[in-house]
C-alpha positions as CSV (number, residue, x, y, z in Angstrom):
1,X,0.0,0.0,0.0
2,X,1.3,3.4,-0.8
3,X,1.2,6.4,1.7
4,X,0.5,10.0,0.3
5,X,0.6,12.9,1.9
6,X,1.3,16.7,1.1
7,X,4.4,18.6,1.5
8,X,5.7,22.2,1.6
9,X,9.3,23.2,0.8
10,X,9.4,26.3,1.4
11,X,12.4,28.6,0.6
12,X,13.8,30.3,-2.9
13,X,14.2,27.7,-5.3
14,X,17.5,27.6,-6.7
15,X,19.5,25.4,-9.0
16,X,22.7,26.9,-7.8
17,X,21.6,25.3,-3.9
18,X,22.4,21.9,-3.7
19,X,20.3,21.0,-1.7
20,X,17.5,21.8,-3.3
21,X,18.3,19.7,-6.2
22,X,18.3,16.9,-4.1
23,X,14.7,16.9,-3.6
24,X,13.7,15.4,-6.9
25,X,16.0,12.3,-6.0
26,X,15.0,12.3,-2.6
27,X,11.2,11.8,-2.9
28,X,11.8,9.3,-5.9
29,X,13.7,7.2,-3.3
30,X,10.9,7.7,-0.6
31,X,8.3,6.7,-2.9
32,X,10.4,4.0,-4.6
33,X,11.7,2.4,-1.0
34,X,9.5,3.7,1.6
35,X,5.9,3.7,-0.4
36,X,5.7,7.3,0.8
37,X,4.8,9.3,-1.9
38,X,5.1,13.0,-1.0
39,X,3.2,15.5,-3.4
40,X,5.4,18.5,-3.1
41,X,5.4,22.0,-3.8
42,X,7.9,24.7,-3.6
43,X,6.7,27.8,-1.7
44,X,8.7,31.0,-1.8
45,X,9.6,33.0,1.0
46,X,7.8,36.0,-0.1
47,X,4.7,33.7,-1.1
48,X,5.0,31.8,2.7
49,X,3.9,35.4,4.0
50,X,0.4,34.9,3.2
51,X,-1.5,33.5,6.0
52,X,-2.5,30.1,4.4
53,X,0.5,29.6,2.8
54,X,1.2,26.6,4.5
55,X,-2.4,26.0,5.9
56,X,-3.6,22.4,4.7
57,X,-0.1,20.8,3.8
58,X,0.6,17.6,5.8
59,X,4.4,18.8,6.4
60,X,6.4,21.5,6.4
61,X,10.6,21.5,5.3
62,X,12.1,24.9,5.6
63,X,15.0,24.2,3.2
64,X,18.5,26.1,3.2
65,X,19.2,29.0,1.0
66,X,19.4,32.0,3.3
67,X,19.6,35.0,3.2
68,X,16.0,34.3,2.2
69,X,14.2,36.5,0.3
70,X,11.9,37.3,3.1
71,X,12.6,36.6,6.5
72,X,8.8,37.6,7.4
73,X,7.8,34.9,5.2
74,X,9.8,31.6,6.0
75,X,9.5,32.8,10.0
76,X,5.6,33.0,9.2
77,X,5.5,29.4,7.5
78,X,7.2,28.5,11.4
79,X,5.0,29.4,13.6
80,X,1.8,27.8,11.5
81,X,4.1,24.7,11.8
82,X,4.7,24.9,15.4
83,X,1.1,25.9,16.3
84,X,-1.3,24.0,14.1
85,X,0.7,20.7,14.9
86,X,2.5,20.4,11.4
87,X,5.3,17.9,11.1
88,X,8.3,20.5,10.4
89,X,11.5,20.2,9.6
90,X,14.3,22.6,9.2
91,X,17.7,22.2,8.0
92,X,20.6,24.7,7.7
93,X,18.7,28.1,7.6
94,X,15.5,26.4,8.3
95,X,16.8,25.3,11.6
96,X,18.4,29.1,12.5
97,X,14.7,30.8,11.6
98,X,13.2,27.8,13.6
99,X,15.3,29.2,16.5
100,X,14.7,32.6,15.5
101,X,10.7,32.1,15.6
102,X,10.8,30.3,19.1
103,X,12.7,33.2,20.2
104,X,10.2,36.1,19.3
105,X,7.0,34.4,19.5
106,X,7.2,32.1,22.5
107,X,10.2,33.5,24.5
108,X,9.1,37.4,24.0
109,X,12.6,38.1,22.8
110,X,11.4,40.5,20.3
111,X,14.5,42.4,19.7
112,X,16.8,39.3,18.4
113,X,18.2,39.1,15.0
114,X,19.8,37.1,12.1
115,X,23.3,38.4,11.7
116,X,23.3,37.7,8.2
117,X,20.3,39.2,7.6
118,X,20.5,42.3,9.8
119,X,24.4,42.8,10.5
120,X,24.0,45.8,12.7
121,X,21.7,43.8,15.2
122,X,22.7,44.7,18.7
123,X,21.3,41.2,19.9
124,X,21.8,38.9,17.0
125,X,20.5,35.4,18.2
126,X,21.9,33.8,15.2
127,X,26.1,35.0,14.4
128,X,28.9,33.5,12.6
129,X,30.5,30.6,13.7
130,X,33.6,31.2,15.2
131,X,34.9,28.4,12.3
132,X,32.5,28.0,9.1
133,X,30.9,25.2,8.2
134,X,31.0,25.8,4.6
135,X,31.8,22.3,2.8
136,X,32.7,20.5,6.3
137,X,31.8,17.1,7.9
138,X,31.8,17.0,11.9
139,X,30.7,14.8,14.5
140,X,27.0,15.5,16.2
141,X,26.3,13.9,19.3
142,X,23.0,13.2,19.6
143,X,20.9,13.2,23.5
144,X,19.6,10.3,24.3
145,X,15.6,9.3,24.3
146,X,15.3,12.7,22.2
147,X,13.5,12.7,18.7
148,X,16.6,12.9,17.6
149,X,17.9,10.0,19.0
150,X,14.7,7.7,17.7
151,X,15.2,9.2,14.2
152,X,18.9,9.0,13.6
153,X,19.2,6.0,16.2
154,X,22.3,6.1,16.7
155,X,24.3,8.1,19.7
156,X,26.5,9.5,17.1
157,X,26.5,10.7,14.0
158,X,28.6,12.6,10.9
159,X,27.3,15.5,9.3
160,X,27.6,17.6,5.9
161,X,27.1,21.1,6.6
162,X,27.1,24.6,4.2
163,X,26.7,27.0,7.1
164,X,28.6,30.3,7.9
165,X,26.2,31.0,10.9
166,X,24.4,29.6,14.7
167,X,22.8,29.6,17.8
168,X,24.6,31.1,20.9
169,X,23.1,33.7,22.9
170,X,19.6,32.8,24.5
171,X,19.1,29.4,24.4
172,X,19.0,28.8,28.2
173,X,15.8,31.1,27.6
174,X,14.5,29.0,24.4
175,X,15.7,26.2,26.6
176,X,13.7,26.7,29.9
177,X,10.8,27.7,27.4
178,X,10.5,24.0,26.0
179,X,12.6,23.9,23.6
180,X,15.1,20.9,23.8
181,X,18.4,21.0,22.1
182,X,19.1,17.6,21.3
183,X,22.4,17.4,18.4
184,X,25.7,19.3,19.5
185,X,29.0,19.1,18.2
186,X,32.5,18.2,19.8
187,X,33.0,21.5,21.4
188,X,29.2,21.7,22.8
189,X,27.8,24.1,20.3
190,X,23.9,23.7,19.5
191,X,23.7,21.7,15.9
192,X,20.2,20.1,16.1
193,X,16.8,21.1,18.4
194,X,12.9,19.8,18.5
195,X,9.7,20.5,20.2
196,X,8.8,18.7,23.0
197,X,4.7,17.8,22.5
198,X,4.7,18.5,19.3
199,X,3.8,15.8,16.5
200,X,7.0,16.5,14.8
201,X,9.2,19.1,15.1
202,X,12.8,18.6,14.1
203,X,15.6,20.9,13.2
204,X,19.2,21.0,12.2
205,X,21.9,23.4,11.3
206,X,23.6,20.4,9.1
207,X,21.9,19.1,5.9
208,X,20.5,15.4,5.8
209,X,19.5,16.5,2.3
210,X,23.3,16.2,1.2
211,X,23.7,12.3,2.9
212,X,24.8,10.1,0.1
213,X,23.9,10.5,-3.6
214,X,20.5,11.3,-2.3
215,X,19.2,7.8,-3.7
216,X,19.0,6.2,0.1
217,X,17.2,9.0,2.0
218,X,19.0,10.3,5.3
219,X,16.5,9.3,8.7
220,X,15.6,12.6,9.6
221,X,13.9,13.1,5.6
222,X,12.2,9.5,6.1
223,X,10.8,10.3,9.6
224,X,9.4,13.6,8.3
225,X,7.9,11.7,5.2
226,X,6.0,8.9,8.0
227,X,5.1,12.0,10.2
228,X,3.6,13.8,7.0
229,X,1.2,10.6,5.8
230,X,0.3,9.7,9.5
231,X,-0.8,13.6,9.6
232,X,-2.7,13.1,6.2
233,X,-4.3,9.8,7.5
234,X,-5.4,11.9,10.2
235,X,-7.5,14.1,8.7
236,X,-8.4,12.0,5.5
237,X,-11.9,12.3,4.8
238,X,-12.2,16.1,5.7
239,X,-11.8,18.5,3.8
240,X,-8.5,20.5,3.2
241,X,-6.7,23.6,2.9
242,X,-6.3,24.6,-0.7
243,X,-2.9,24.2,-1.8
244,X,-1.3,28.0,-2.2
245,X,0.5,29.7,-4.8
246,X,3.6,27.6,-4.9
247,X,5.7,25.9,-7.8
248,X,5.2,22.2,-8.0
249,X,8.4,19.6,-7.6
């Protein structure tokens, strides 16, 4: 039996980001191995600022590609992920706007930033990494009986990144606020968090997209896929949300 559900990817499409032409291969492998058959469209950041935007899909995947377009948009498509009980996943600048949504909306830290979209910030949640990740494997260890830990299963794991830029001021705030931090790297730093409560909510400054030749989908892609038709199953039969102006796979 095949599975089907609907998924949003939402960031500016490019052919010059890797990662994002990976998706092709990865939801031919899901659908080819798994029997998940994802029915994906692209949603740009400036379109992800309408309020439906991502109203009706089954999942959400904030994909890398920053500086986005609109920050207002791809921090909008967030919180309807984190509220409405989408699955979510966020990878590279998906998992720093993740953070930076948590931030504003739920710890009342208005006044944070993205450095690299607002260089000036005086409190810039998100700043360069004191050594970028651009092109670089590292070691992530991961916390155990996390989501993280049932998804990757493993206590360890190595990572491809493409990041200049994290987490490092705040997060005992975001932390005593619910958010868990469960993925760090050798020297501590914050490389993966998730939602506590939530059906699925799973982010990651490295890039599961970039695993492999993209033909055996990484864990954390899989377990959004499952999390995406069990939310589909869970609704079939009502009606739902009109797909939005987007750009189909």
């Amino acid at each position: 039996m095949t599975n089907t559900a609907r998924l949003a990817l939402v960031g500016d499409r490019s052919a010059h980001v890797v990662s994002h032409t990976r998706v092709p291969l990865l939801l031919d492998a899901l659908a080819a191995r798994d029997r998940l058959v994802l029915d994906a469209y692209w949603i740009s950041s400036q379109d992800a600022e309408a309020e439906d935007a991502v109203r009706g899909f089954d999942a959400v995947w904030v994909l890398p590609g920053s500086p986005y377009r609109s920050e207002a948009g791809v921090l909008a498509a967030v919180r309807t992920a984190r509220e409405e009980g989408i699955p979510f996943l966020g990878t590279c600048g998906g998992f720093q706007h993740a953070l930076l949504e948590y931030a504003r909306n739920v710890c009342g830290l208005t006044g944070v930033a993205h450095a690299e979209n607002d260089p000036d910030a005086e409190d810039p949640l998100i700043e360069p990494l004191a050594c970028s990740l651009v092109g670089h494997e590292a070691a992530v260890t991961i916390a155990p009986g996390s989501l993280a830990a049932s998804v990757i299963g493993a206590a360890r794991t190595v990572e491809r990144y493409f990041c200049a830029y994290g987490p490092s001021r705040h997060l005992d705030t975001l932390r005593a606020q619910g958010l868990r931090f469960s993925g760090h790297d050798e020297d501590g730093q914050v490389r993966m968090a998730e939602l506590p409560g939530h059906p699925f909510f799973l982010a990651s400054l490295f890039q599961p997209e970039l695993a492999g030749d993209g033909s055996d989908p990484h864990p954390m892609i899989r377990a959004l896929a499952r999390a995406a038709v069990e939310h589909a199953a869970s609704r079939r039969g009502s009606a739902g949300g009109a797909v939005p102006v987007a750009q189909p796979v």
